[in-house]
N, C-alpha and C positions, 0 to 999 in steps of 0.2 A: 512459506510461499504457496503450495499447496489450498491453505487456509482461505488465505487472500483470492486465489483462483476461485475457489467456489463459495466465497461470499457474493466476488462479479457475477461468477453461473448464475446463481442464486436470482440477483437483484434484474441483471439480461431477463431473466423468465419470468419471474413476478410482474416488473412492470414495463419491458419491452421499450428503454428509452433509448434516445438519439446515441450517448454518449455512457460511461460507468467508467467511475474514479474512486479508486478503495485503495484505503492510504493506512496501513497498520504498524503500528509500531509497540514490539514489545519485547522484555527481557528473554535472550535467547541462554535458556538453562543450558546448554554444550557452554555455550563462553562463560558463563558463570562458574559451572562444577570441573569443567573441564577446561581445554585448551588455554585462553590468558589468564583463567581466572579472577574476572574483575566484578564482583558484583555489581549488579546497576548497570551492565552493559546490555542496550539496546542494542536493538535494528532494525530497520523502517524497508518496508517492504512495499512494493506497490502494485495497481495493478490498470492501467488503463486502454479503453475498449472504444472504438465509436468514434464521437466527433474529438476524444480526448487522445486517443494514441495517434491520429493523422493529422492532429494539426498543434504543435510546440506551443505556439501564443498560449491555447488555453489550457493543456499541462500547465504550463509555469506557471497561470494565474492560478490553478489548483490548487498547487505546490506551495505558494505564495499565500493564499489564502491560509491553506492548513498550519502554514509555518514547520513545515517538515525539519525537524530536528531542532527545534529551537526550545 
């Protein structure tokens, strides 16, 4: 989560846009070695900033675009 946080930082500062959608998805080692145990267990984390956290329409088409969890 963290990660995600300061790739948005990151991207906010570099190139100063309207809007930031960072959308990661990756194997969380605690759920793999630990807790259920499931290897190949993701989790999709996200993060959105701008014209993407205040207005749902364009999340979704984000969301929709990335195919989040598919």
């Amino acid at each position: 989560e963290r990660l995600v946080r300061e790739v948005a930082d990151a991207l906010e500062s570099a190139l100063a846009p309207s809007a930031v959608a960072v959308i990661v998805e990756a194997e969380h080692l605690c759920m793999t070695m630990r807790g259920v145990r499931k290897p190949g267990s993701t989790v999709i984390t996200t993060e959105f900033r701008g014209g993407f956290a205040d207005d749902p329409a364009a999340r979704a088409e984000v969301l929709t675009l990335a195919r989040v969890g598919a």
